[in-house]
PLY file of the C-alpha trace (Angstrom):
ply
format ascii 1.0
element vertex 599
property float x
property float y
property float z
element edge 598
property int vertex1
property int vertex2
end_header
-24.00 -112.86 13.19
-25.16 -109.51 11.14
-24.81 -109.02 7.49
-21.82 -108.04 6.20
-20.64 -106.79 2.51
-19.01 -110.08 1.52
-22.21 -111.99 2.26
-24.21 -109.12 0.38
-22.17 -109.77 -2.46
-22.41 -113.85 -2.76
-21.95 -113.55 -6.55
-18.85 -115.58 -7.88
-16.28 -113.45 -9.14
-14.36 -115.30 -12.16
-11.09 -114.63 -12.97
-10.39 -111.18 -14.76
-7.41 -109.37 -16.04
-6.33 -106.13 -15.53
-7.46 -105.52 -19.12
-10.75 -107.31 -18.98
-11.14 -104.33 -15.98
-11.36 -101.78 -18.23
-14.03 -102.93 -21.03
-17.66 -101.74 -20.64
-19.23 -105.49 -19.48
-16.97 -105.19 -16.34
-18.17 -101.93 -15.26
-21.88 -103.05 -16.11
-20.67 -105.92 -13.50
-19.51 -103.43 -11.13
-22.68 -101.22 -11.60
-24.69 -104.45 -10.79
-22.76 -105.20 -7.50
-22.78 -102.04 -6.22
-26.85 -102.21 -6.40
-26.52 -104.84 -4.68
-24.68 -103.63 -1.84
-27.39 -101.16 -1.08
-27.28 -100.05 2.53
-30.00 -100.75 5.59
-32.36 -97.97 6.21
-30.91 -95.75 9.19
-34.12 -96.36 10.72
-34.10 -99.56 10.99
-30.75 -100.21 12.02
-31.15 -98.15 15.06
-34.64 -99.18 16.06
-32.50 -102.73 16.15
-30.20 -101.59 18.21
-32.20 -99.42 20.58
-34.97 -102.14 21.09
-32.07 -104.65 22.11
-30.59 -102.06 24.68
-34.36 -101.97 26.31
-34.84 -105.95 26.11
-31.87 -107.70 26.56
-29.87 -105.09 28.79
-32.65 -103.45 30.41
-31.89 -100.14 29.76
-34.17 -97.11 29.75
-33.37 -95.97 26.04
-35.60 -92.64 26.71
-32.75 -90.46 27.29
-30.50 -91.99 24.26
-33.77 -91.45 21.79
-33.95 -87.90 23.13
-30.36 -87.50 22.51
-30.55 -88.88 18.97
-31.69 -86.14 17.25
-31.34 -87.86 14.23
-33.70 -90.79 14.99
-36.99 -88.50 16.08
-39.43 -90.57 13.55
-37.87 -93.81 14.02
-39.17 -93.77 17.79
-42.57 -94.89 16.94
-40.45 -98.11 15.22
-39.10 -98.96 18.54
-42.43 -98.35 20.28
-44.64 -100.70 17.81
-41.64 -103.32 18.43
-41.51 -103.45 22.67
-45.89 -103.36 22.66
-46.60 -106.06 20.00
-42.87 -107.99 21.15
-45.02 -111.27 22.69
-46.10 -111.35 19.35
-43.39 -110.45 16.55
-41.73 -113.40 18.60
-44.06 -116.06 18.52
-44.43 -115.80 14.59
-40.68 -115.44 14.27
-40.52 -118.99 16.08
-43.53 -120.38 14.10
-41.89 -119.47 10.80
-38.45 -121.12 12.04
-36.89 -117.89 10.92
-33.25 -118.10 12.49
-32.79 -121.91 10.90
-34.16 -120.90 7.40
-32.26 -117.74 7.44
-28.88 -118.12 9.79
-27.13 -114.68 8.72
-30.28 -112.48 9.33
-29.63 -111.01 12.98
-32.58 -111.77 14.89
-33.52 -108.29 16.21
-33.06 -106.82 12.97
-35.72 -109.49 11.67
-37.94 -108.15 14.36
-37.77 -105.07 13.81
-38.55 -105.63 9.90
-41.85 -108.08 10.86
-43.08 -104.98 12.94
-43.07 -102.88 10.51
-44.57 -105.14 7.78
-47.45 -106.46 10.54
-47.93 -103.85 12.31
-46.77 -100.80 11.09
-47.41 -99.34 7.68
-47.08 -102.68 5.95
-44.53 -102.29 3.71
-40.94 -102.43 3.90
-38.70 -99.37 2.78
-35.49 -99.82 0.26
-33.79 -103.00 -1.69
-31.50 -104.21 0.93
-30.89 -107.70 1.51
-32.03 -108.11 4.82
-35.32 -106.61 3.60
-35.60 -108.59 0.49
-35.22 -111.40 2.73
-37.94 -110.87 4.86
-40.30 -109.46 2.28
-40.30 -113.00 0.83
-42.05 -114.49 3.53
-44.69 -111.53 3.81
-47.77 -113.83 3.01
-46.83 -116.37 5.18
-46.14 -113.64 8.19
-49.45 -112.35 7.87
-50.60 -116.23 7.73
-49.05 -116.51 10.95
-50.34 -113.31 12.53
-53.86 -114.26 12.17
-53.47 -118.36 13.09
-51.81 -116.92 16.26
-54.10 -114.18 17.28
-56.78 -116.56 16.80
-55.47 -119.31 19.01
-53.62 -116.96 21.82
-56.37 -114.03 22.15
-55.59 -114.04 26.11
-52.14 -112.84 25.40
-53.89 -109.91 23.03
-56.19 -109.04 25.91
-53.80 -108.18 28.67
-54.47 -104.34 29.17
-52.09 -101.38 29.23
-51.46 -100.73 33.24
-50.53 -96.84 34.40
-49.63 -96.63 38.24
-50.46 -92.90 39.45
-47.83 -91.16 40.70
-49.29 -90.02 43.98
-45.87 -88.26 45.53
-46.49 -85.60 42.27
-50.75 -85.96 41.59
-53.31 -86.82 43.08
-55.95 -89.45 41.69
-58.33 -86.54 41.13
-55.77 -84.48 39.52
-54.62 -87.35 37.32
-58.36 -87.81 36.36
-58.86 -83.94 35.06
-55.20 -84.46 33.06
-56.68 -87.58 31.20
-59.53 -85.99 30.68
-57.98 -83.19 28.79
-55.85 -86.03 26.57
-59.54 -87.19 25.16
-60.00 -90.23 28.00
-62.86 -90.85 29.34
-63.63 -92.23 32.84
-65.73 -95.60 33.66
-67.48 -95.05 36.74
-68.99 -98.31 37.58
-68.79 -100.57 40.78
-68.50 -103.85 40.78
-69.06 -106.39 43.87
-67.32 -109.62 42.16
-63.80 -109.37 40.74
-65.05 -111.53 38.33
-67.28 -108.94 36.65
-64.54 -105.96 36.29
-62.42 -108.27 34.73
-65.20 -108.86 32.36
-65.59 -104.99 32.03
-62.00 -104.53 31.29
-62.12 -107.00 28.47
-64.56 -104.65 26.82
-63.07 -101.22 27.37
-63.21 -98.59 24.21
-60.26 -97.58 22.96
-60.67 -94.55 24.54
-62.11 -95.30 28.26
-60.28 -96.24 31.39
-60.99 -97.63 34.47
-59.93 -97.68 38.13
-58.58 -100.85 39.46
-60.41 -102.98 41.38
-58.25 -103.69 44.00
-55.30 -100.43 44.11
-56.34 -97.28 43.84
-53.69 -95.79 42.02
-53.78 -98.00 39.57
-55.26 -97.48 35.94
-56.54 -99.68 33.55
-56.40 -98.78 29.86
-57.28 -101.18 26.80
-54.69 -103.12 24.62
-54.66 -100.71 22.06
-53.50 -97.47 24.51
-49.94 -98.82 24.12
-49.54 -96.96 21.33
-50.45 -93.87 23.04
-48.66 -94.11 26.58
-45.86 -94.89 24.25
-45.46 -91.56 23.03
-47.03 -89.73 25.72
-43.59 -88.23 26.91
-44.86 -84.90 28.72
-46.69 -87.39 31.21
-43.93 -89.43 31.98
-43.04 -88.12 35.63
-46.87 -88.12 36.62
-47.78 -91.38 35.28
-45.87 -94.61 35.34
-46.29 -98.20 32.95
-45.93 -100.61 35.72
-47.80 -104.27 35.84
-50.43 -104.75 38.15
-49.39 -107.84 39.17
-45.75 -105.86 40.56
-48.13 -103.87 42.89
-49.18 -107.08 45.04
-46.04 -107.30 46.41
-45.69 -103.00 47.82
-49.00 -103.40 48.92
-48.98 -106.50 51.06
-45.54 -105.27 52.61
-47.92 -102.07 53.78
-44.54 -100.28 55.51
-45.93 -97.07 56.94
-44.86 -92.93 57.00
-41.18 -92.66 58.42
-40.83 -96.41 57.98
-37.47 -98.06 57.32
-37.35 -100.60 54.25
-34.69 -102.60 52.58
-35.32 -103.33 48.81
-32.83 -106.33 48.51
-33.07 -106.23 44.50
-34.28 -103.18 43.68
-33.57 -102.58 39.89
-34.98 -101.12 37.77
-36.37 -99.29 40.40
-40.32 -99.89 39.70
-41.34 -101.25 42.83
-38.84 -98.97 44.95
-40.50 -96.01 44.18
-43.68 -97.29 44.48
-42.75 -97.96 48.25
-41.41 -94.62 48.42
-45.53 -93.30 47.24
-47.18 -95.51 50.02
-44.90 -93.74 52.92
-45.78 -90.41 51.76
-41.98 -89.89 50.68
-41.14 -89.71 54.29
-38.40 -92.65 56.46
-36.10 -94.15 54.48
-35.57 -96.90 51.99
-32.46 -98.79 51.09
-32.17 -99.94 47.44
-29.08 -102.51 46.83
-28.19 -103.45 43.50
-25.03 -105.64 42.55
-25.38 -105.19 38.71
-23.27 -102.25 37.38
-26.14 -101.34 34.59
-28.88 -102.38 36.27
-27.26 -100.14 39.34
-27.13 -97.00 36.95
-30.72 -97.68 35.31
-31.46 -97.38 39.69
-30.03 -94.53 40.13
-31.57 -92.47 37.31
-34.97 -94.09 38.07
-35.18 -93.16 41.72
-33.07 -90.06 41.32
-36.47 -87.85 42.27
-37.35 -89.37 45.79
-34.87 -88.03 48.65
-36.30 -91.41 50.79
-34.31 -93.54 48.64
-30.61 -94.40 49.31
-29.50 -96.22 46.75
-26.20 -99.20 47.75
-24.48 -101.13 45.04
-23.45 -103.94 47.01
-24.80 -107.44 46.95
-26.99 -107.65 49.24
-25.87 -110.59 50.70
-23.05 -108.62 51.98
-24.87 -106.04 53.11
-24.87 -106.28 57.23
-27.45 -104.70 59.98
-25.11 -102.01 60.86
-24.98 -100.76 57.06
-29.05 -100.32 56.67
-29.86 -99.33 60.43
-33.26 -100.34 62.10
-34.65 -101.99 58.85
-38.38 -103.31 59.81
-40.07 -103.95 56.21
-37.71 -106.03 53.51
-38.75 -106.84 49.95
-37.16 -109.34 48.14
-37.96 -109.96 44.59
-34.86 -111.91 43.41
-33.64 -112.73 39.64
-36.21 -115.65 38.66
-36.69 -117.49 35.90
-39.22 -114.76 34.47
-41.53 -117.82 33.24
-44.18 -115.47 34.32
-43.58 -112.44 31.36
-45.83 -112.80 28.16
-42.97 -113.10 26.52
-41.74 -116.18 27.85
-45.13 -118.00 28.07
-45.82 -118.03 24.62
-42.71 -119.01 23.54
-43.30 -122.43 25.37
-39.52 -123.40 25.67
-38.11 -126.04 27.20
-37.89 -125.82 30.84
-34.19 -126.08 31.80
-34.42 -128.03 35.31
-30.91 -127.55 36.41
-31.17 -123.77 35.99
-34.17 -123.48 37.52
-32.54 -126.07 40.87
-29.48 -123.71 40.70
-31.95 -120.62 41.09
-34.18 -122.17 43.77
-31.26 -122.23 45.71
-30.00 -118.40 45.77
-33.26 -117.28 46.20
-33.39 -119.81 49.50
-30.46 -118.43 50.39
-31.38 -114.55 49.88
-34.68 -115.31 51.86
-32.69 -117.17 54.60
-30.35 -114.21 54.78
-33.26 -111.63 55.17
-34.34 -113.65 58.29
-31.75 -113.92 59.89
-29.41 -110.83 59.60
-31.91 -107.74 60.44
-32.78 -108.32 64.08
-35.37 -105.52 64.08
-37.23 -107.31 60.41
-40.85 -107.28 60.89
-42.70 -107.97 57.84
-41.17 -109.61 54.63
-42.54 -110.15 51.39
-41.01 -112.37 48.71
-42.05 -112.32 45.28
-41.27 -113.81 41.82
-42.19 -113.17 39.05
-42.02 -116.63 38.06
-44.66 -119.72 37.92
-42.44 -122.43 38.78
-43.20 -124.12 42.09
-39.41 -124.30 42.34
-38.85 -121.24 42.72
-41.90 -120.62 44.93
-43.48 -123.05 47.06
-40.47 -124.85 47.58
-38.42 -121.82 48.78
-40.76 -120.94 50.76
-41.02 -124.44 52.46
-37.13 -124.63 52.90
-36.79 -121.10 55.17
-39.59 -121.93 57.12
-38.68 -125.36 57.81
-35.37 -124.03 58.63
-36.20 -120.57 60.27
-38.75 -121.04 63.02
-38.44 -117.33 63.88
-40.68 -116.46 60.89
-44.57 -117.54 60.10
-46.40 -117.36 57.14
-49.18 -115.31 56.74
-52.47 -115.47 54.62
-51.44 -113.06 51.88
-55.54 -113.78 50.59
-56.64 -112.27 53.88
-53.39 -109.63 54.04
-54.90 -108.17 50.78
-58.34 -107.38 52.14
-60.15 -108.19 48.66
-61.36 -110.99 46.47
-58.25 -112.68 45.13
-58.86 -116.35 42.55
-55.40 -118.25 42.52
-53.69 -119.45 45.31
-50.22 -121.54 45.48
-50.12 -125.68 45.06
-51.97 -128.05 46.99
-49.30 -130.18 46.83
-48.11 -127.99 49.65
-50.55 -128.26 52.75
-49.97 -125.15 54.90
-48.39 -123.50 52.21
-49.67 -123.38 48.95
-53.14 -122.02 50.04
-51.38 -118.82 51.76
-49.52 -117.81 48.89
-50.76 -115.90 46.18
-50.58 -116.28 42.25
-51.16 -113.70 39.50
-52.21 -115.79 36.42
-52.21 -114.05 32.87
-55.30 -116.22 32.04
-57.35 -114.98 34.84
-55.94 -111.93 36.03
-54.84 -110.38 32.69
-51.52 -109.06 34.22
-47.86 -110.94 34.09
-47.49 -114.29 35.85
-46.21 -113.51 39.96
-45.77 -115.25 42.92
-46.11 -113.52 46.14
-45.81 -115.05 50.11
-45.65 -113.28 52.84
-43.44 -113.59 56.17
-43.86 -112.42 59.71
-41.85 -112.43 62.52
-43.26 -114.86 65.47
-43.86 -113.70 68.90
-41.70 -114.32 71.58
-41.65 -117.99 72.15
-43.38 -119.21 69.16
-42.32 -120.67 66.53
-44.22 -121.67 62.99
-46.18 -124.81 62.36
-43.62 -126.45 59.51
-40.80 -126.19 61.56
-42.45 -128.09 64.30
-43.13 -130.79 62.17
-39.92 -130.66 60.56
-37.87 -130.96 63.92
-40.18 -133.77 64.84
-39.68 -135.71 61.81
-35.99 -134.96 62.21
-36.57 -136.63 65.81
-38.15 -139.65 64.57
-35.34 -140.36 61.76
-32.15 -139.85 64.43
-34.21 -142.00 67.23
-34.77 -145.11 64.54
-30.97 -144.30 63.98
-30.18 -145.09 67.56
-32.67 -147.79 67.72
-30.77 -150.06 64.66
-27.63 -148.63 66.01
-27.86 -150.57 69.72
-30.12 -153.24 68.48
-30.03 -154.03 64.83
-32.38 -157.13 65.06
-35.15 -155.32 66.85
-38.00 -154.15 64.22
-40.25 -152.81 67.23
-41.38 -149.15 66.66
-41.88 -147.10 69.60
-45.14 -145.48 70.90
-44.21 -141.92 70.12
-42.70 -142.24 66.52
-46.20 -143.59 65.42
-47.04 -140.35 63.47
-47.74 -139.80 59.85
-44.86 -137.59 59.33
-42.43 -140.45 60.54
-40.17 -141.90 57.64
-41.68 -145.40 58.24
-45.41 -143.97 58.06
-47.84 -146.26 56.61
-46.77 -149.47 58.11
-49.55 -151.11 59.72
-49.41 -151.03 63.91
-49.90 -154.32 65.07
-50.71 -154.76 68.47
-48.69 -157.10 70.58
-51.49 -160.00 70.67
-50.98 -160.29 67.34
-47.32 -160.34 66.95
-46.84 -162.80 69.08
-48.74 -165.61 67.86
-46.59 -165.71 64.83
-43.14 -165.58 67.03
-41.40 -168.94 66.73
-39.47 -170.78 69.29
-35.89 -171.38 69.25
-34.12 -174.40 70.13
-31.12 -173.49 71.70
-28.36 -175.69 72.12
-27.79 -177.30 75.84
-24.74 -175.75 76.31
-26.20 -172.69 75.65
-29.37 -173.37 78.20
-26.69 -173.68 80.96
-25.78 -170.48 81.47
-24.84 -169.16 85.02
-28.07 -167.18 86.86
-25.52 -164.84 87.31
-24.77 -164.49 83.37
-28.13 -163.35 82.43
-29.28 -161.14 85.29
-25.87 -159.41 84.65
-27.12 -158.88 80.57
-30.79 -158.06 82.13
-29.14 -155.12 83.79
-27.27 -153.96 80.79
-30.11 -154.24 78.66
-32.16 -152.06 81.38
-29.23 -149.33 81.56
-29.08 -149.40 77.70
-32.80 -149.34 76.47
-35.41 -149.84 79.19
-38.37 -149.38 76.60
-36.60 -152.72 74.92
-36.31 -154.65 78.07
-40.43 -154.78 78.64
-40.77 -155.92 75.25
-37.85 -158.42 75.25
-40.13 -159.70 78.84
-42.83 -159.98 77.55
-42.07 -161.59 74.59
-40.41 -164.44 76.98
-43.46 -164.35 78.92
-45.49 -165.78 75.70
-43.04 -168.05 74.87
-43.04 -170.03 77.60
-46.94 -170.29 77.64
-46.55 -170.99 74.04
-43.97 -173.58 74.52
-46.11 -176.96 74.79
-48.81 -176.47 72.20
-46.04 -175.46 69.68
-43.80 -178.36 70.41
-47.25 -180.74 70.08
-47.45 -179.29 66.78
-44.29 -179.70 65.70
-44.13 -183.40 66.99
-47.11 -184.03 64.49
-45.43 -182.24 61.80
-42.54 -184.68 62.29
-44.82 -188.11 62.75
-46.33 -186.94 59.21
-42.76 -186.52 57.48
-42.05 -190.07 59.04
-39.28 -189.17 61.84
-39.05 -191.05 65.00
-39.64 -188.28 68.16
-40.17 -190.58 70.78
-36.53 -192.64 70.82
-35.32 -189.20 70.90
-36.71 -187.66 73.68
-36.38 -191.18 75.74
-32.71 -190.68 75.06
-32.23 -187.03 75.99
-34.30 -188.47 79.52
-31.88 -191.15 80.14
-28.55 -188.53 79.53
-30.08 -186.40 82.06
-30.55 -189.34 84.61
-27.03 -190.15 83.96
-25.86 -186.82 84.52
-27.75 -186.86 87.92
-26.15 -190.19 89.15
-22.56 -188.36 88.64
-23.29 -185.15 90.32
-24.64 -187.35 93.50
-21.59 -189.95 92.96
-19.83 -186.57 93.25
-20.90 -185.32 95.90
0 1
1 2
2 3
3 4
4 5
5 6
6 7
7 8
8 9
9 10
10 11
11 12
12 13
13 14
14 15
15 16
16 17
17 18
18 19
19 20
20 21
21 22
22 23
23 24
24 25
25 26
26 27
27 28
28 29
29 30
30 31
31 32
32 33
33 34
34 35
35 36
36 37
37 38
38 39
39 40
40 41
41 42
42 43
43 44
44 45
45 46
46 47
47 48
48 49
49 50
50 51
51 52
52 53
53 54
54 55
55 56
56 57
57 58
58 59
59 60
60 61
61 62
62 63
63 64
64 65
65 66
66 67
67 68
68 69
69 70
70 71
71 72
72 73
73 74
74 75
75 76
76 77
77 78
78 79
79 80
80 81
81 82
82 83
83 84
84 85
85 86
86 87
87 88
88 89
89 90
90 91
91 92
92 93
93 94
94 95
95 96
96 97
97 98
98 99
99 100
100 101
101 102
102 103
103 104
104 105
105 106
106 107
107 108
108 109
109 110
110 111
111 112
112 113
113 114
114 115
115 116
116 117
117 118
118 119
119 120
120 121
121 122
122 123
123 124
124 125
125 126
126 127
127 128
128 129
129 130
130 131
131 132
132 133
133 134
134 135
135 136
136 137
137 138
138 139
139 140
140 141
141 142
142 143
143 144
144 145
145 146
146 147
147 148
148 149
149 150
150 151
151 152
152 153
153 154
154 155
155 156
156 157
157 158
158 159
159 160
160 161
161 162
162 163
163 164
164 165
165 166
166 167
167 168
168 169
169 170
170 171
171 172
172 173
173 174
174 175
175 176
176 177
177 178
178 179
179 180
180 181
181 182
182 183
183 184
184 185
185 186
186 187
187 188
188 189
189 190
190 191
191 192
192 193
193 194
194 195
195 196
196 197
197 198
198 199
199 200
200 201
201 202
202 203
203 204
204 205
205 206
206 207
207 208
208 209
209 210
210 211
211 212
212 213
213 214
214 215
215 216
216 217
217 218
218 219
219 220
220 221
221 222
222 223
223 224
224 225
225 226
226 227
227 228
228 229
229 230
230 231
231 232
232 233
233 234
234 235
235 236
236 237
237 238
238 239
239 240
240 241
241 242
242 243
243 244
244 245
245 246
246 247
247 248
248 249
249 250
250 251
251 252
252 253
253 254
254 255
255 256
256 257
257 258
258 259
259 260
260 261
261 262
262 263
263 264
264 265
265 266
266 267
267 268
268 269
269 270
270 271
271 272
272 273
273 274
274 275
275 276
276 277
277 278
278 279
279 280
280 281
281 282
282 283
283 284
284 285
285 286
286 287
287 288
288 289
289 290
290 291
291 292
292 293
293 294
294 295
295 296
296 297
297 298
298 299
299 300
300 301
301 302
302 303
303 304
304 305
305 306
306 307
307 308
308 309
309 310
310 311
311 312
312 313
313 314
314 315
315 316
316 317
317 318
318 319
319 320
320 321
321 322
322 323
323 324
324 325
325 326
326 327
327 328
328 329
329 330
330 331
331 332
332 333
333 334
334 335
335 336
336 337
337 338
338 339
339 340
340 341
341 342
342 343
343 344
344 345
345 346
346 347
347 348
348 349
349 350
350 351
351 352
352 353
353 354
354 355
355 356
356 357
357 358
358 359
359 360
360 361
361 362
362 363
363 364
364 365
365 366
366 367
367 368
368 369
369 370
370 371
371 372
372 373
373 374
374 375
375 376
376 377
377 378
378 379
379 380
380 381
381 382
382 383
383 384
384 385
385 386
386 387
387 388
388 389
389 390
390 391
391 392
392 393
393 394
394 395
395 396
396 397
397 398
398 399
399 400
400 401
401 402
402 403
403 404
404 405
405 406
406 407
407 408
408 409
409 410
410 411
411 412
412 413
413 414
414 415
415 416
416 417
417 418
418 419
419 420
420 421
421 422
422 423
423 424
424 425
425 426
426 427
427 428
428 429
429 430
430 431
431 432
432 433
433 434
434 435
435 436
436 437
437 438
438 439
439 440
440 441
441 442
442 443
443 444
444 445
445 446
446 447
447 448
448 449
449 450
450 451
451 452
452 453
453 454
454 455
455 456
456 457
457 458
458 459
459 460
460 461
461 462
462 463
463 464
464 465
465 466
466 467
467 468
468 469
469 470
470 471
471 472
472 473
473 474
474 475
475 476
476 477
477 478
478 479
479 480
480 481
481 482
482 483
483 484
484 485
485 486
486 487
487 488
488 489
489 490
490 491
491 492
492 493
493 494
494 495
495 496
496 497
497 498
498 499
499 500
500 501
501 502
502 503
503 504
504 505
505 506
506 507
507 508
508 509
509 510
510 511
511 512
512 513
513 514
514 515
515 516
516 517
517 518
518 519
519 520
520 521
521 522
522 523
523 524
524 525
525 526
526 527
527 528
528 529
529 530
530 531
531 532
532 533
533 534
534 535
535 536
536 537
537 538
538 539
539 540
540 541
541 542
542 543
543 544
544 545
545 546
546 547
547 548
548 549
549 550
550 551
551 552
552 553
553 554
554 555
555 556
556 557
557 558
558 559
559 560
560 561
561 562
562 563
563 564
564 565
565 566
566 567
567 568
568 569
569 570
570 571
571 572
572 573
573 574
574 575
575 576
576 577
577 578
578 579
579 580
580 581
581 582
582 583
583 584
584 585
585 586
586 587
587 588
588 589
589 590
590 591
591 592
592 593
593 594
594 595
595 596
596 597
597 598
């Protein structure tokens, strides 16, 4: 909600007449309410509405500053606001701006911090969303210097420039900077440890070469302010993250290769693809967002390898992107990985991030299975939720046997420091992390895929088909015999569902097996009777049957010594056996005189 005249005006008009209208204290009161009404500087009002366009809709507002001719020195406003935004928002949330202040519009406010912090100090005119925030300009420089002193690793992250290779070289790039008043480091290092050291320390005006991409630059914090306004080296140079380069690199497609981009906007990592093949094969860009689709489009408008498809790429089918062999698929994440977000230190909303785990499984799944000719594919996010990661990951392979993992560490060739989870054996260890705290770049996850030779298939879906086994055999087991607890031989692995239960061995469990007493009626079945249910049992279950035997077997050695015991159990409790048995002796005489008075 924006300020409007009515809430500009919150004085308390009191009932006038016409006459009163006319006398010289009304138009004194008019006078004063028209200085209060004093309008927004154009400046800032557009730098508000410009830097929303680049943030919130992604939009590349180049080419709507150029054609504001009218807005020429209001451009470096909208620069200072995008390079020091990590910032301007982590002080508006310390000073609980948008609760103390509900009718200033939030991008307005940081627009107006920018300019107080880090611009030229001061704030220009008498308007009321001005006044506003000119009222807490001691406590916004408070908070300016209690953050930069607590979050200097945000303030540290360099300014990255990716070459453009497919228009200069890296020696050509080198003389141009040279001529803009840069200057060159040209130091080796052996440990990746040490040139991140070195970067820490550049001048403000020295660059370096990447350690690990060649094409890549590395300029201090404080160049932002230049390679904002460096506008005649646009086309040559591009401000991408080095941490969006892992995933182009490890996909490695060659010249006259054919690669789908499943998300491709803005574009970024689409034309870097485009630089590694030389500009030569082909490369299929999808895009379902109709802005995002457009920002595409004029983004990769240069590079005649591209093809650009606004479908979603879930609908997109073999037939439509011919022969593909390389896929990258960096899906809409949670973006817990930008500066921006990491600092803000939000709440993290679980369902969202359950509900976006499971597109991204299903965007991966699709990639696996709907290009027959897929070789290589490389999933990234740029996201530091395991949901979104590890667990995906897990899921298609578990699920897609076709595919393997591979070692992204060893894919990249070079010293690497942060791997995926332990908490995912097999996994975690093969996937790699860019960490803002260690690597200076955005927070990304990056994994790797393969396709399996002919007749193999990976390790986790192995074990997850075995498991699967286990839990539909101990189905079948309860299902034919629900009073049988004995576990079979082969389901005796950790990855069973009843792993870690002691194995006993059969000595063991059967000196605790008690003896039944039966009825008589029930001793006197037929021979016939139970060698008929011995054969059933045999057809049914013939792993049961041995155990069932055997367990017979015991009892009958058993038989005497447990009776003897129980006999002395029963002389101590003060029952009479011995009339007991004598009686049960004397029935079965009885019984014997009839049968031969029978026969």
């Amino acid at each position: 909600m924006g300020w409007s005249v009515e809430e500009e005006c919150r004085d308390e008009k009191p009932n006038i007449s016409a006459s009163q209208l006319l006398t010289p204290k009304s138009e004194a009161g008019t006078d004063k309410r028209r200085e209060q009404r004093v309008k927004l500087p154009t400046n800032y009002r557009k730098a508000c509405k410009y830097a929303q366009l680049a943030v919130e809709e992604k939009r590349d507002i180049n080419a709507l500053l150029d054609q504001d001719r009218h807005f020429r020195t209001g451009r470096s406003i909208v620069g200072r606001v995008l390079c020091n935004l990590p910032k301007i928002d982590a002080i508006y949330t310390k000073l609980e701006l948008a609760t103390k202040e509900p009718g200033l519009r939030p991008w307005l406010a940081r627009v107006l911090i920018s300019e107080l912090l880090y611009g030229s100090g001061r704030l220009v005119g008498s308007a009321l969303p001005v006044e506003c925030v000119r009222k807490y300009a001691e406590q916004l420089r408070a908070l300016k210097a209690e953050i930069e002193q607590n979050f200097t690793v945000e303030f540290a992250v360099p300014r990255f420039v990716r070459i453009n290779t497919t228009q200069l070289s890296k020696a050509d790039a080198k003389a141009l900077l040279a001529k803009e008043q840069w200057f060159a480091v040209e130091e080796k290092f052996d440990s990746y440890r040490e040139f991140l050291e070195r970067v820490k320390t550049l001048g403000d005006k020295e660059y370096i070469e990447d350690f690990h991409f060649p094409d890549m630059l590395v300029f201090p914090n404080s160049a932002k302010q230049y390679w904002g306004k460096a506008v005649h080296l646009r086309d040559r140079f591009i401000l991408q993250n080095k941490a969006c380069l892992l995933p182009t690199y490890l996909l490695r497609p060659g010249k006259k290769s054919v690669v789908l981009d499943m998300c491709a906007a803005p574009g970024l990592k689409t034309t870097h693809l485009a630089a590694l093949m030389k500009n030569k094969g082909r490369i299929y860009a999808v895009e379902h967002n109709v802005n995002r689709y457009a920002l595409l489009t004029q983004m990769v408008g240069a590079y005649g390898v591209i093809k650009t498809l606004h479908s979603d790429c879930l609908k997109v089918s073999d037939e439509q992107v011919p022969g593909v062999e390389y896929i990258l698929l960096d899906p809409s994440c949670s973006g817990s990985g930008m500066l921006q977000r990491q600092f803000e230190k939000d709440e993290v909303d679980q369902h969202r991030l359950y509900k976006l785990g499971g597109v991204q499984y299903k965007l991966l799944s699709h990639a696996m299975n709907a290009y027959p000719n897929a070789r290589r594919i490389v999933y990234s996010t740029c996201s530091v939720h395991t949901i979104e990661n590890e667990e995906v990951v897990q899921g298609v392979l578990r699920h897609n046997g076709h595919f393997r993992l591979l070692d992204a560490r060893k894919e990249l060739g070079r010293e690497w420091l942060n791997v995926g989870s332990p908490n995912f054996p097999g996994i975690g260890e093969r996937c790699l992390y860019a960490r803002t705290e260690d690597d200076l770049t955005i927070g990304m996850f990056v994994a790797v895929f393969e396709r399996c030779p002919e007749g193999v298939v990976n390790e986790t879906y192995t074990a997850y088909e075995r498991q699967k086994d286990s839990y539909e055999r101990l189905a079948l087991i309860q299902r034919k015999h629900p009073a049988l607890q004995e576990i079979n031989e082969e389901d005796w692995r950790p990855e069973a569902p009843f792993a870690g239960k002691r194995k006993v061995p059969n000595t063991e469990r059967t000196e605790h097996v008690p003896v039944k007493t039966e009825p008589i009626a029930k001793k006197r079945r037929s021979s016939q009777t139970v060698e008929q249910d011995e054969e059933d049992d045999e057809e049914d279950v013939k792993p049961f049957v041995s155990v069932k035997q055997e367990k017979q077997e015991e009892e009958e050695e058993d038989v005497k010594p447990f009776v003897v015991v129980k006999q002395e159990e029963q002389d101590e409790e003060g029952e009479d056996v011995k009339p007991f048995v004598k009686k049960s002796k004397k029935k079965d005489k009885s019984k014997k005189s009839r049968k031969g008075v029978s026969q």
